[in-house]
C-alpha positions as CSV (number, residue, x, y, z in Angstrom):
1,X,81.7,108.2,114.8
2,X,79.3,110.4,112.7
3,X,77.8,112.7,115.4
4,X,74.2,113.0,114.5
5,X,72.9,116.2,116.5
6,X,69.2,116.5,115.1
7,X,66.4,114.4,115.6
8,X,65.0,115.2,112.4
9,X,64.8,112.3,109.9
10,X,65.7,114.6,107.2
11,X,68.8,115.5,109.2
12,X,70.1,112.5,110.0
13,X,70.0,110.7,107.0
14,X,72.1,113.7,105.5
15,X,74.3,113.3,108.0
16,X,74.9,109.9,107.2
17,X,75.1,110.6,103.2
18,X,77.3,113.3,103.2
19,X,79.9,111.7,106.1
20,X,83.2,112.1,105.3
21,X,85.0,108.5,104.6
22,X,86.9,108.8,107.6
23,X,84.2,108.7,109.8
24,X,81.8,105.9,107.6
25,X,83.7,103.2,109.4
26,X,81.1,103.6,112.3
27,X,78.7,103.0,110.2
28,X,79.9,99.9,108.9
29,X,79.6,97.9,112.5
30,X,77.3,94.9,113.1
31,X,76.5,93.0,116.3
32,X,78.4,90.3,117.3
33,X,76.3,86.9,118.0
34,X,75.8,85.7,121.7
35,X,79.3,83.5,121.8
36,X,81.1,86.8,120.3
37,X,80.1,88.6,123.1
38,X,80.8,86.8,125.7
39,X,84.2,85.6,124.4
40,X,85.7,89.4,123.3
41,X,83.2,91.6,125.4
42,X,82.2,93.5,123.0
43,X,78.6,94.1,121.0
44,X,79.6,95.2,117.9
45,X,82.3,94.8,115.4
46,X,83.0,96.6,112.2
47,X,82.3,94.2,109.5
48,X,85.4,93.1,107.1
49,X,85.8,90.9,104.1
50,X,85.6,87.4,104.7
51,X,83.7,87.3,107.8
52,X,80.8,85.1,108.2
53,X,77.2,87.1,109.2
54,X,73.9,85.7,109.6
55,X,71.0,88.3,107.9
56,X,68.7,89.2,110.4
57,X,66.1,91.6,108.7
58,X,64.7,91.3,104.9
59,X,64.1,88.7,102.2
60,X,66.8,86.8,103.2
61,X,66.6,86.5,106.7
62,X,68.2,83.1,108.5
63,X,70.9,82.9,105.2
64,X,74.2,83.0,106.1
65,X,77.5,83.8,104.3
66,X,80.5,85.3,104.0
67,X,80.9,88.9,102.9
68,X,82.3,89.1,99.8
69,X,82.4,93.0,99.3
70,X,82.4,95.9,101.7
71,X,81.0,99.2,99.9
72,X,82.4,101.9,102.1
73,X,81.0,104.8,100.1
74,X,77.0,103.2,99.7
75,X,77.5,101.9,103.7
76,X,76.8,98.5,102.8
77,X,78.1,94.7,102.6
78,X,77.9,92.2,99.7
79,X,77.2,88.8,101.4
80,X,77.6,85.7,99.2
81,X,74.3,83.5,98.5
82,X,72.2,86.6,99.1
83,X,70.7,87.8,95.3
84,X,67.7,89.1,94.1
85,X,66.6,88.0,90.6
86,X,66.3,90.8,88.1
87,X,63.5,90.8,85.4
88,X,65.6,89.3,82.5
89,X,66.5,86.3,85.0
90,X,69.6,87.2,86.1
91,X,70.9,87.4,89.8
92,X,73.3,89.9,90.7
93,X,73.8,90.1,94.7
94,X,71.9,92.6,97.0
95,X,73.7,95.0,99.0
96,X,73.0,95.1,102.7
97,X,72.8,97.4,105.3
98,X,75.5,96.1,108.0
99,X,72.8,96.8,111.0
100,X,70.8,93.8,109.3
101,X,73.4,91.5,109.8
102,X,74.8,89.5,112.8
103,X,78.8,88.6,112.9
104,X,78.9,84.8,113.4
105,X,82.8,83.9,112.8
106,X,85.5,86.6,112.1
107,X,88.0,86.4,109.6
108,X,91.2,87.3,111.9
109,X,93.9,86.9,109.1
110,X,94.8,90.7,109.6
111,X,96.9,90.9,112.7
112,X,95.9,94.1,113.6
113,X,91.9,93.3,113.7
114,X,92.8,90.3,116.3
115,X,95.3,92.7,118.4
116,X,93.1,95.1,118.8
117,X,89.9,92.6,120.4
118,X,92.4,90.8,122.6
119,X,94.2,93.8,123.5
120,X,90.6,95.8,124.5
């Protein structure tokens, strides 16, 4: 977990933008929803590809999707259907911070990921 000592702004974005990629994991987590709580007892997950989130904050709040891409060095998620339209026309998909987000249905093809909730 990046350990943010300061409680100036200043100092903990840096923080963030200079973590070391070891340590962005942490800052790739998003709460679960309400029945992903209560069945794995935890609140927050660290978001994958192919898991279903709903987008809680923004434009695009209420859409949901599946995230297509996780961008471990810019911190945030690709989810599909969510876009903004550039000036020419085009739409080319907005990145999203993972705190905006809400896991709805994990994707628990890796073995590991689905060892590890039952497990805890």
């Amino acid at each position: 977990m990046v350990r943010i000592a300061s409680k100036q702004p200043r100092k903990q974005r840096r923080a963030r933008y200079n973590a070391p990629p070891h340590l962005r994991g942490s800052l790739l987590h998003a709460p679960l929803a309400d029945e992903l709580k209560n069945k794995y007892s935890k609140r927050s997950l660290r978001v994958v590809k192919g898991d279903t989130v709903r987008v809680t904050r923004g434009d695009d709040a209420g859409k949901e999707g599946l995230v297509d891409i996780v961008l471990v060095e810019k911190t945030k998620i690709v989810v599909d259907g969510v876009s903004v339209k550039k000036a020419d026309g085009t739409e080319v998909p907005r990145p999203i911070d993972p705190s905006n987000v809400v896991i709805t249905k994990l994707n628990l093809s890796d073995r590991r990921r689905e060892e590890k909730l039952v497990g805890e």
